[in-house]
C-alpha positions in Angstrom: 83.8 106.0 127.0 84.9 109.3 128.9 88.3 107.7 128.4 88.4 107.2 124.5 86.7 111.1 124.2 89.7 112.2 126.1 91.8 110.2 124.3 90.6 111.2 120.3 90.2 115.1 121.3 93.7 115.1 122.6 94.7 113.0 119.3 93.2 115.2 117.0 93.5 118.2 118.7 95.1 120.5 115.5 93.5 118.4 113.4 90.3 120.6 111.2 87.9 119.2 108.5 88.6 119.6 104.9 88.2 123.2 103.7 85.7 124.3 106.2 87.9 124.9 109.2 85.6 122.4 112.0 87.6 120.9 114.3 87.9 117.4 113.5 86.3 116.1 116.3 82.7 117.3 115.5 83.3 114.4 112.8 84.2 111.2 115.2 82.0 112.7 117.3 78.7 113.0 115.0 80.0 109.1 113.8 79.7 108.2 117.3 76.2 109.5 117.9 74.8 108.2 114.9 76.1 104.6 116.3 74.7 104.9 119.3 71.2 106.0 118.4 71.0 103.2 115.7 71.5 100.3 118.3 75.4 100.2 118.4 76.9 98.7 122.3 80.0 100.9 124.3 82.5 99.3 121.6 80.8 100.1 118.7 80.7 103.6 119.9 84.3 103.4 121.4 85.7 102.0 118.0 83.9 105.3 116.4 85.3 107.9 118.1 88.6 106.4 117.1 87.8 105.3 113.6 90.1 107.7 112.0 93.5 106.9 114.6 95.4 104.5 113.3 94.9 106.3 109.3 95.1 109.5 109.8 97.4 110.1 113.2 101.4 109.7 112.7 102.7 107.5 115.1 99.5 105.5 116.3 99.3 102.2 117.0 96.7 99.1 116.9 98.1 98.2 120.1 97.6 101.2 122.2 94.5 101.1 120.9 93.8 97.6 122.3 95.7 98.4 125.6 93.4 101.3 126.2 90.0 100.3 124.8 90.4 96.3 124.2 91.1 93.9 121.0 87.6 94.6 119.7 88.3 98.0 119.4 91.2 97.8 117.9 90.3 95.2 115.6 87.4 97.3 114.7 89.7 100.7 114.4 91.9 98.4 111.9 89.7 97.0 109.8 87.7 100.5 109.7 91.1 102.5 108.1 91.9 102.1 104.8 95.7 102.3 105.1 97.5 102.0 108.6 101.0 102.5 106.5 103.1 105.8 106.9 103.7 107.1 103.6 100.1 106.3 102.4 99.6 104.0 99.3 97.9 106.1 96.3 94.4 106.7 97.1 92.8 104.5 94.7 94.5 101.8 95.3 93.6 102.3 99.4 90.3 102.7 98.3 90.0 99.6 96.7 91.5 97.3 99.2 89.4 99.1 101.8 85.8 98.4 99.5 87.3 94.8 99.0 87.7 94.3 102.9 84.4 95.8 103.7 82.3 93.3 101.9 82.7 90.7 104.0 82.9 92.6 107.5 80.2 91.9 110.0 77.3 93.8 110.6 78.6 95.7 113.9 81.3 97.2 111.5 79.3 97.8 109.3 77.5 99.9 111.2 80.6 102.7 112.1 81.3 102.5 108.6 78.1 103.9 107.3 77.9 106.1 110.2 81.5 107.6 109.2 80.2 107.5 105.1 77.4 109.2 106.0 78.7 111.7 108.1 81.5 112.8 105.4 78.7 112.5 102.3 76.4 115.1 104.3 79.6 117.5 104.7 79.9 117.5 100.8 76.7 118.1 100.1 76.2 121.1 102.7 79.2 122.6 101.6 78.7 122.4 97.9 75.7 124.4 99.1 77.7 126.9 100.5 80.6 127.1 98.3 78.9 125.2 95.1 81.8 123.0 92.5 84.5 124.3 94.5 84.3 121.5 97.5 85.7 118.7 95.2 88.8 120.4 95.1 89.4 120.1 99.2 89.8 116.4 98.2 93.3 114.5 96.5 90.4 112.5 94.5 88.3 113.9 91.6 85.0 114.9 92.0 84.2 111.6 89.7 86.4 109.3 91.6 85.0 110.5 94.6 81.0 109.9 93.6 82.8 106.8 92.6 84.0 105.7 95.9 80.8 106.7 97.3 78.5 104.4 95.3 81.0 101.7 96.0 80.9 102.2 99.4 77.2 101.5 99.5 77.6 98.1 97.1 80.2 96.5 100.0 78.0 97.6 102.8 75.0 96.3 100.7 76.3 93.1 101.1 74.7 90.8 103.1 73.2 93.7 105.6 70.3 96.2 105.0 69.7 99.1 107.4 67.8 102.0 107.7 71.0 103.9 107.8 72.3 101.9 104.7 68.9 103.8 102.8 70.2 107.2 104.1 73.5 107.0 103.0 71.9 106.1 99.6 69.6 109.0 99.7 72.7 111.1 100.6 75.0 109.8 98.3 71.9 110.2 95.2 72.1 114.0 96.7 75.9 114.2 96.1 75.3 113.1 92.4 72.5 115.6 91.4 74.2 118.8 90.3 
C-alpha cells in the first residue's frame, strides 16, 4: 500500500480539485479511507487510491497498473474510469456507458465507486455552501445533468447491493438537490 501512495501522489502531483484549489490527492485519499473503514481488503483500497489513473492521467496504462499493484487492481482501476481513451468521448455519452457497466459490477467495486461518488457529492455540497450556484459552473456538465448523473449513479449501485454507504450517498445526493 506505501507503494501505490507513492505511486498516485507522484501521478497527480499538479493535479488540484475543481475550483477549490485542494490537491488532488486529499480526494483518492479520502476514497481510500472510506474503503477501508467500510470493510474493503489491501486491493480494494489499492484500486482506490488509483481510481482516477487510467481517466484522468495522460499517458497511463492498465498494464502498469497491473505490473505494480496486480490484475485485480487493474481490472478494478478499468472498470472504475469512465473513459480510458485520450481525446475523451462527450461527457454524456461517458457517463452513460459508465452507469450501464456499473450495474452489473460486483459488490467489492461497488464499494470504491460509492466511496469516490460520495466523496465528490460532499465536495459540491460544502462548496455550494461556501460559494452558493456558482460551483456548477467548475463542472463541463450542467448543474441538471450533473444531479442527473448523481441519481443515476445511485440506481446502478442500487442494483443488486444495499449498504450503509449506498444510504449516505443518497442522503448526500438528496442534499445536492435541495436548493
Amino acid at each position: 500500500m506505501d507503494h501505490a501512495l507513492g505511486f498516485v501522489a507522484a501521478a497527480f502531483r499538479r493535479q488540484v480539485r475543481k475550483g477549490s484549489g485542494v490537491p488532488y490527492l486529499s480526494h483518492l485519499l479520502q476514497v481510500a479511507a472510506t474503503v477501508a473503514e467500510h470493510g474493503g481488503d489491501e486491493e480494494q483500497i489499492v484500486a482506490a487510491l488509483c481510481h482516477d489513473y487510467l481517466e484522468d492521467i495522460e499517458g497511463a496504462h492498465r498494464d502498469e497498473l497491473a505490473r505494480r499493484f496486480g490484475d485485480r487492481v487493474a481490472r478494478f482501476v478499468e472498470a472504475l474510469s469512465d473513459t480510458t481513451t485520450q481525446p475523451k468521448p462527450p461527457w454524456k455519452q461517458r457517463k452513460v456507458a459508465y452507469l450501464e457497466r456499473l450495474r452489473d459490477e460486483p459488490a467489492e467495486l461497488k464499494l470504491i465507486s460509492a466511496a469516490d461518488k460520495l466523496h465528490n457529492a460532499s465536495a459540491i455540497v460544502r462548496d455550494r455552501r461556501l460559494v452558493g450556484e456558482a460551483v456548477w459552473e467548475r463542472f463541463t456538465p450542467t448543474r441538471d445533468e450533473t444531479l442527473w448523473y448523481y441519481r443515476e449513479v445511485i440506481v446502478s449501485l442500487s442494483s443488486d447491493w444495499e449498504h450503509p454507504l449506498l444510504d449516505e450517498l443518497r442522503r448526500v445526493v438528496d442534499e445536492m438537490h435541495q436548493g
